[in-house]
C-alpha positions as YAML, in Angstrom:
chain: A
units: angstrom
residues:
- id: 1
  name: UNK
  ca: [115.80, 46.20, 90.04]
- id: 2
  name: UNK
  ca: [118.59, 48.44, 89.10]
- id: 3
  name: UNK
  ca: [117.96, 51.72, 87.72]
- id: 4
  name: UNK
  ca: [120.60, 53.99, 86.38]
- id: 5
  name: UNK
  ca: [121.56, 57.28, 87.95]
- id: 6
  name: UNK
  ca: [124.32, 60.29, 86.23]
- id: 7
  name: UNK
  ca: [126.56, 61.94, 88.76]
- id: 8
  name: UNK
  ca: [126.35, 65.76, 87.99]
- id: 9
  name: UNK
  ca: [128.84, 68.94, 89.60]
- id: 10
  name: UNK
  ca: [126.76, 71.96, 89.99]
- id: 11
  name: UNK
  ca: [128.02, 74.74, 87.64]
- id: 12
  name: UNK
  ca: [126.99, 77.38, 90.48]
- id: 13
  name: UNK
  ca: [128.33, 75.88, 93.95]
- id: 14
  name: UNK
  ca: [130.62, 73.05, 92.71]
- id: 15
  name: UNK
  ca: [128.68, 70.77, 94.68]
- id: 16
  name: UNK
  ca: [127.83, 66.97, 93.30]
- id: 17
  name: UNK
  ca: [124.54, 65.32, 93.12]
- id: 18
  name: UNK
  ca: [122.19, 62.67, 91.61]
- id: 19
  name: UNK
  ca: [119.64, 62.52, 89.33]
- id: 20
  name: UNK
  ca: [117.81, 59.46, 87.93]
- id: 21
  name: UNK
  ca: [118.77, 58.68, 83.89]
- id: 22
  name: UNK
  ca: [116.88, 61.27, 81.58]
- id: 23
  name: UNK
  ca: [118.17, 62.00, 77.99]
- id: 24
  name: UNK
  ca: [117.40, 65.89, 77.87]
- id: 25
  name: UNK
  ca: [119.08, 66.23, 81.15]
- id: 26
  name: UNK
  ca: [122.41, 64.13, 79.99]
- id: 27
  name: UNK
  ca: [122.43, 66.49, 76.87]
- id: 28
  name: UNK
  ca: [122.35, 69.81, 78.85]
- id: 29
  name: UNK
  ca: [125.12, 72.23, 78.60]
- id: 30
  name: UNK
  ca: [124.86, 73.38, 81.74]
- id: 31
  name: UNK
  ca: [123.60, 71.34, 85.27]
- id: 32
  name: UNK
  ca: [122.29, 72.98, 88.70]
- id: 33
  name: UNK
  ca: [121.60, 71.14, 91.85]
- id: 34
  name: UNK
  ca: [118.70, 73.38, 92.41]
- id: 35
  name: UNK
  ca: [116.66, 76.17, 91.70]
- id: 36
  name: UNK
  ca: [118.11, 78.35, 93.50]
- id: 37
  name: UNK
  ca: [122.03, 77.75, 92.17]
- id: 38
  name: UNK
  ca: [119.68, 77.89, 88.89]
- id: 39
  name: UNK
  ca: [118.62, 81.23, 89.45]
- id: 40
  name: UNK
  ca: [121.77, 82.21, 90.99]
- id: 41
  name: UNK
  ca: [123.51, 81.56, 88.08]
- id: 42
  name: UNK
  ca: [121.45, 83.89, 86.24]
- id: 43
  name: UNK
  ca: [122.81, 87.32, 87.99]
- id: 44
  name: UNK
  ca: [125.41, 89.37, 87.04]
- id: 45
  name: UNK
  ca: [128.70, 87.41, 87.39]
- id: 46
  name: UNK
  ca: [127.04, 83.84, 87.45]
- id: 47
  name: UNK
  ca: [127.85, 81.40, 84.79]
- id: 48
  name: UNK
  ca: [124.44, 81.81, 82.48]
- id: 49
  name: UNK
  ca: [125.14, 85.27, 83.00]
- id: 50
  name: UNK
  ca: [128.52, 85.14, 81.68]
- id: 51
  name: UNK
  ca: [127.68, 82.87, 78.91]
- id: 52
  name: UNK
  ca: [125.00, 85.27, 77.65]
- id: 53
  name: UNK
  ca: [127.28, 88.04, 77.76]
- id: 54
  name: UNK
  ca: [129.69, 85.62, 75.91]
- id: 55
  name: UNK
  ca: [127.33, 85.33, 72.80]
- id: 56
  name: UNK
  ca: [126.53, 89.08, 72.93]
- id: 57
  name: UNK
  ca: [130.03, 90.42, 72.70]
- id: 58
  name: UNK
  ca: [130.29, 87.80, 69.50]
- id: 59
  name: UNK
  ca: [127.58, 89.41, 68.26]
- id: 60
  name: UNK
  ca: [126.84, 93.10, 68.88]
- id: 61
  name: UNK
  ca: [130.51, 93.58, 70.70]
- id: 62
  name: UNK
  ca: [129.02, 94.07, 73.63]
- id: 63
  name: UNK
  ca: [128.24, 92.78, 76.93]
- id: 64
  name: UNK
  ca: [124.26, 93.62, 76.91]
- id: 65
  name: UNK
  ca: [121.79, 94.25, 74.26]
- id: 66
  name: UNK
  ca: [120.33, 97.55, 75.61]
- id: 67
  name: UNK
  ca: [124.18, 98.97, 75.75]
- id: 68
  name: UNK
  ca: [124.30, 98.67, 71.67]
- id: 69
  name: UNK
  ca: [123.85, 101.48, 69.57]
- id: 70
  name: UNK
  ca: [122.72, 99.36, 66.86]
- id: 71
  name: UNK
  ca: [120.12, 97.83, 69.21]
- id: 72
  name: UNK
  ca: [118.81, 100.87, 70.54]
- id: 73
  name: UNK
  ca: [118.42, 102.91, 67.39]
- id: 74
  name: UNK
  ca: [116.73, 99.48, 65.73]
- id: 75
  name: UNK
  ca: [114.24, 99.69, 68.71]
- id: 76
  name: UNK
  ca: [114.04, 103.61, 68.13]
- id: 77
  name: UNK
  ca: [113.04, 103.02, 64.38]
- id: 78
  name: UNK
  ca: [110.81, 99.99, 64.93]
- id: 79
  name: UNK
  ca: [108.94, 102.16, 67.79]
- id: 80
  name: UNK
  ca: [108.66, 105.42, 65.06]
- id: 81
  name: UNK
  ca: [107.16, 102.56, 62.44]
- id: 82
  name: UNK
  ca: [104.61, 101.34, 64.90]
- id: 83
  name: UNK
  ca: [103.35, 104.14, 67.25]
- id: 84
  name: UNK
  ca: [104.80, 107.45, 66.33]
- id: 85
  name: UNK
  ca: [107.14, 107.98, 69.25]
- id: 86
  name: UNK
  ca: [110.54, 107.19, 70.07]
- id: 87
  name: UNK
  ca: [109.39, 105.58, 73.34]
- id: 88
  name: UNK
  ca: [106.68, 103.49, 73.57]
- id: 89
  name: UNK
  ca: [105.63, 104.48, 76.92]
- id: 90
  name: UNK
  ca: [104.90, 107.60, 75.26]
- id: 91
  name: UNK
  ca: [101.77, 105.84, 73.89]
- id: 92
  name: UNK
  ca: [98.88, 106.24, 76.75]
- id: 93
  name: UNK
  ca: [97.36, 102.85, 75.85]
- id: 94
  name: UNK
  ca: [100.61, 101.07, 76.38]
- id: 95
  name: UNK
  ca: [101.90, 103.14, 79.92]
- id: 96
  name: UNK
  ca: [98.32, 102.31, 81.34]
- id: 97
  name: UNK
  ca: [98.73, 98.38, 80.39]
- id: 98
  name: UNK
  ca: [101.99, 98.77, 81.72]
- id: 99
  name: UNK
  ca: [101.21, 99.74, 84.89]
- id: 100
  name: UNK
  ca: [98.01, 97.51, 85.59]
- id: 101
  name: UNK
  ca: [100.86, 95.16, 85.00]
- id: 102
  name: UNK
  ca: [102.53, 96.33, 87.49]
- id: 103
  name: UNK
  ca: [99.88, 96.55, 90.21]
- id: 104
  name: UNK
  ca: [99.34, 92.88, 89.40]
- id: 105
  name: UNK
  ca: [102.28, 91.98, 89.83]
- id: 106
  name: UNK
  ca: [102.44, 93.82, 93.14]
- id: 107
  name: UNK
  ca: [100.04, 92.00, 94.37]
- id: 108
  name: UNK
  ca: [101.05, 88.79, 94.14]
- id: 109
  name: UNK
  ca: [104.40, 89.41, 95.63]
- id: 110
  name: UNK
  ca: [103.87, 89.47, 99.57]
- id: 111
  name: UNK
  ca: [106.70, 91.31, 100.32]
- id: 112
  name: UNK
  ca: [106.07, 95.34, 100.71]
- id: 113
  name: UNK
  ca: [103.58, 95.23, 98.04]
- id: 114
  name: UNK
  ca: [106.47, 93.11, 95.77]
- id: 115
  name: UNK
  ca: [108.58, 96.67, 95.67]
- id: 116
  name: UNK
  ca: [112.35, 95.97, 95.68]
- id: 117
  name: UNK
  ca: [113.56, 97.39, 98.83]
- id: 118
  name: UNK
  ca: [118.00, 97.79, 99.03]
- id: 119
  name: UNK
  ca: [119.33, 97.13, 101.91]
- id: 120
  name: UNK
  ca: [120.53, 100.93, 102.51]
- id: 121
  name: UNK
  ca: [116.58, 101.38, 102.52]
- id: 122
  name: UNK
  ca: [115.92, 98.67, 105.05]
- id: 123
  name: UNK
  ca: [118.94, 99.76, 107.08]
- id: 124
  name: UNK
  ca: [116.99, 103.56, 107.05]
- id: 125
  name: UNK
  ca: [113.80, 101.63, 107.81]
- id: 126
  name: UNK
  ca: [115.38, 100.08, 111.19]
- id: 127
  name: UNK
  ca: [116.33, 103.47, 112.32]
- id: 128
  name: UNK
  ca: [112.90, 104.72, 111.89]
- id: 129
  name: UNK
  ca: [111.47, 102.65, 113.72]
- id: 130
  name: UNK
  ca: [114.25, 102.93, 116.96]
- id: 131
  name: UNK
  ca: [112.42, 106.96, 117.01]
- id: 132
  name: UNK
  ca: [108.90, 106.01, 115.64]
- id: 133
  name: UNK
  ca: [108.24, 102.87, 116.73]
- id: 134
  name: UNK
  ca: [105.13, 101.53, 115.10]
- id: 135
  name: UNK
  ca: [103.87, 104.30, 113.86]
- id: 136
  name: UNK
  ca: [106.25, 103.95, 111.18]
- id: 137
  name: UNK
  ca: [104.61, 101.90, 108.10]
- id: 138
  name: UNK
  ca: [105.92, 100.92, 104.46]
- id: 139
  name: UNK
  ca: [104.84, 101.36, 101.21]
- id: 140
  name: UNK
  ca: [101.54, 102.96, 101.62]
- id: 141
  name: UNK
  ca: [99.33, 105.06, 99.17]
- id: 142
  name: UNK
  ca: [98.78, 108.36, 99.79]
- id: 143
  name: UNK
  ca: [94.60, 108.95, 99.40]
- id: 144
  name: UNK
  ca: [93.85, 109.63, 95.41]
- id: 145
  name: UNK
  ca: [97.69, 109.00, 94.30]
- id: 146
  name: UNK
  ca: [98.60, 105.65, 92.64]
- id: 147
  name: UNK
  ca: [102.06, 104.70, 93.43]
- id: 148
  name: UNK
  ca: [102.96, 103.56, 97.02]
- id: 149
  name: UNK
  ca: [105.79, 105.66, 99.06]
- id: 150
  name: UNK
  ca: [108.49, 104.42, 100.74]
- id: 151
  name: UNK
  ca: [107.10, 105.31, 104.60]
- id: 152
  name: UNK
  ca: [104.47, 106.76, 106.27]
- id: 153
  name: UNK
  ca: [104.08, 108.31, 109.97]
- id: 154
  name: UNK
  ca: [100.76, 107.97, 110.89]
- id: 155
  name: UNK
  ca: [101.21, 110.27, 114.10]
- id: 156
  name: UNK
  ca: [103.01, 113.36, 112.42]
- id: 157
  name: UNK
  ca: [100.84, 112.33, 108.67]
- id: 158
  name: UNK
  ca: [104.44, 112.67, 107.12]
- id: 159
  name: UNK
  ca: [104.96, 110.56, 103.95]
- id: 160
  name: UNK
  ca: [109.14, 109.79, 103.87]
- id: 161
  name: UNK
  ca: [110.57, 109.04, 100.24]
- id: 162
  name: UNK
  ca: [114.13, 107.14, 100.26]
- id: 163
  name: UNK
  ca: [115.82, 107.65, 97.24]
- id: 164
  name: UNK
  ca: [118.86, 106.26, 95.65]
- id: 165
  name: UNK
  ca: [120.84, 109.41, 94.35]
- id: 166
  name: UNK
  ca: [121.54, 107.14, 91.35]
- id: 167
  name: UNK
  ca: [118.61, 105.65, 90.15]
- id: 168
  name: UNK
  ca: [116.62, 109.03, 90.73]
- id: 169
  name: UNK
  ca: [118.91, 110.88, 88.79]
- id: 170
  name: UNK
  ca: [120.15, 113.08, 91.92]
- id: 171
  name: UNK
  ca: [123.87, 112.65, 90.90]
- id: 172
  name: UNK
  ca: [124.17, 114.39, 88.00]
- id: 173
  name: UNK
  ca: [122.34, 117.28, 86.12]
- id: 174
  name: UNK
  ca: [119.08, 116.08, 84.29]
- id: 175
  name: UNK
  ca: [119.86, 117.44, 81.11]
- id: 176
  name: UNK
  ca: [122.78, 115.34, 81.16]
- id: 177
  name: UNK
  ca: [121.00, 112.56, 81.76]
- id: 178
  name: UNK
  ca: [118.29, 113.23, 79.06]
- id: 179
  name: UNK
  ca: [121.20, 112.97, 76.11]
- id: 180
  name: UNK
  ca: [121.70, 109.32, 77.63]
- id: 181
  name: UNK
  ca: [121.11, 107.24, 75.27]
- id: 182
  name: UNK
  ca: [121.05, 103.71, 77.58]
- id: 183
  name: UNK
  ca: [118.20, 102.14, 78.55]
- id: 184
  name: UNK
  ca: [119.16, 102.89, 82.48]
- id: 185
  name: UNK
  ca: [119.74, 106.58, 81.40]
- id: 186
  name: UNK
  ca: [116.00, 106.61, 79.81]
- id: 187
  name: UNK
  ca: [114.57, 104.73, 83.02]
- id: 188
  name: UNK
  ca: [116.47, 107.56, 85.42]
- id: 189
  name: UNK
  ca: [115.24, 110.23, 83.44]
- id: 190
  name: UNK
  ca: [111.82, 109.33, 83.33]
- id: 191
  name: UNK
  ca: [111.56, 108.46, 86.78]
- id: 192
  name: UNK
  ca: [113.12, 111.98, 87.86]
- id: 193
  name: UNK
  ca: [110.62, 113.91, 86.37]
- id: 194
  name: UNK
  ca: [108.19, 111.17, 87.92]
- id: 195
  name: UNK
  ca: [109.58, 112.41, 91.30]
- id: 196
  name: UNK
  ca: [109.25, 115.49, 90.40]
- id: 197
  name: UNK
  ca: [105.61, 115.55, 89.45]
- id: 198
  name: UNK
  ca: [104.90, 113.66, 92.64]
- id: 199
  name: UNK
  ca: [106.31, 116.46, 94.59]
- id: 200
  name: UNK
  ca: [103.85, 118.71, 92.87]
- id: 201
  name: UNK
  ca: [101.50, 116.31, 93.38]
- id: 202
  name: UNK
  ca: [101.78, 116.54, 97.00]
- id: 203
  name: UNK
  ca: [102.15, 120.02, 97.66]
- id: 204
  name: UNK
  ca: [99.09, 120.64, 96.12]
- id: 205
  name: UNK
  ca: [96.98, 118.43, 98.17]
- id: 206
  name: UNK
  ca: [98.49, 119.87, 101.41]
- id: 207
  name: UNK
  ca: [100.36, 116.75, 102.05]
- id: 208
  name: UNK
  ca: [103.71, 116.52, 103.60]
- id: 209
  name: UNK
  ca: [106.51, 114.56, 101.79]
- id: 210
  name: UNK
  ca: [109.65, 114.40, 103.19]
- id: 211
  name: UNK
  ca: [113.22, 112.61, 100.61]
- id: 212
  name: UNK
  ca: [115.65, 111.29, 102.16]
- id: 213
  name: UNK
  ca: [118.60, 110.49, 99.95]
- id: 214
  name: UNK
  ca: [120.77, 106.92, 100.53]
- id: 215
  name: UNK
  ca: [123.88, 109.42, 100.87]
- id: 216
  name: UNK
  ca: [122.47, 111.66, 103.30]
- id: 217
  name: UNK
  ca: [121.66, 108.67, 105.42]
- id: 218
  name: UNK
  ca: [125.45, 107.38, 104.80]
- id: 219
  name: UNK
  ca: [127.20, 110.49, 105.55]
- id: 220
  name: UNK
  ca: [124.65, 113.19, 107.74]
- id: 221
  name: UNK
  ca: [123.63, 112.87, 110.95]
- id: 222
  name: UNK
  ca: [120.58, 110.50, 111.36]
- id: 223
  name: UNK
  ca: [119.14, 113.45, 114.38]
- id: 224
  name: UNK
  ca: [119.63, 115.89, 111.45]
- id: 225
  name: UNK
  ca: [117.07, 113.80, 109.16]
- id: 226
  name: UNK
  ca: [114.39, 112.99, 111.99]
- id: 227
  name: UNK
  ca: [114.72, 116.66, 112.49]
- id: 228
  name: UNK
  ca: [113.76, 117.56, 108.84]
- id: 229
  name: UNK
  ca: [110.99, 114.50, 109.37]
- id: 230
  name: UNK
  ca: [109.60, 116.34, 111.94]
- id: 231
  name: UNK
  ca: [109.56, 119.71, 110.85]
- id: 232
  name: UNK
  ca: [107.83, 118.83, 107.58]
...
């Protein structure tokens, strides 16, 4: 019994396979050889990428949504219409939601509580550990506050934040930042005064917290940032 097969090429890695006769797949634009070209594809610089950025410049003249000026004052007035604020996440009901989404979430991803981690954090991480040994642990709550931080040494009871002096808004003023009117400028802002509040936070439960930025760690000496660990 014969059965007929189509001969695809990966649009990802270039590489051809098989796949037994199926009309929807035959009429697909697009072919992977597996999820993870699939998924691949679907970063920045991959070819779903680039053929969603494709029908956005057509459109709005632009490579993403969130980037258009049209978009984001649409969103502004919509959010006005329906709750008041500019921001949604200025509505209590909706942050709260938001972030029991977020635990959720967490939880289900087995990997440091599901918290992306860059490699310039992992790298920091390693180095920690060479002085610390296992005293050194990741992503742990601090008693009574809800989001996890970055390190914790159990021996000196110093909590370590590493920051990215981009996405905490540590390479420019704040006001600046504020007067964004991106979606990445609104998600900086709002989680620099998040830092902020945590350092406050902190200091008034007679806690030590100790931030380390990704460009100190590039360009200081690492026995200058164990020393500011340790003198917390």
């Amino acid at each position: 019994m014969y059965r007929t097969v189509y001969r695809f090429r990966c649009d990802h890695c270039g590489v051809e396979y098989v796949k037994p006769e199926k009309r929807s797949r035959r009429e697909k634009k697009t072919h992977y050889c597996s999820v993870t070209c699939a998924n691949e594809a679907q970063h920045k610089g991959g070819s779903l990428d680039e053929t969603r950025r494709k029908g956005f410049r057509e459109r709005l003249g632009v490579d993403y949504p969130l980037i258009s000026s049209t978009v984001l004052d649409k969103q502004v007035r919509t959010n006005i219409e329906r709750y008041g604020v500019s921001n949604v996440q200025q509505v209590k009901s909706i942050n709260e939601r938001t972030y029991t989404t977020f635990l959720q979430r967490l939880e289900k991803q087995q990997r440091y509580l599901g918290v992306w981690v860059s490699k310039a954090e992992n790298a920091f991480h390693e180095r920690l550990v060479e002085v610390f040994g296992e005293q050194v642990k990741r992503q742990k709550r601090a008693k009574g506050h809800r989001r996890p931080i970055d390190f914790w040494l159990t021996d000196l009871d110093v909590y370590v934040q590493f920051d990215g002096v981009y996405w905490h808004g540590l390479d420019r003023p704040i006001d600046e930042i504020e007067l964004g009117t991106s979606s990445h400028d609104q998600e900086i802002a709002q989680r620099w005064h998040n830092d902020r509040a945590q350092d406050l936070w902190f200091k008034s439960k007679q806690l030590k917290l100790v931030r380390i930025t990704d460009v100190e760690f590039d360009t200081l000496p690492f026995e200058m940032l164990i020393e500011r660990i340790k003198s917390a």
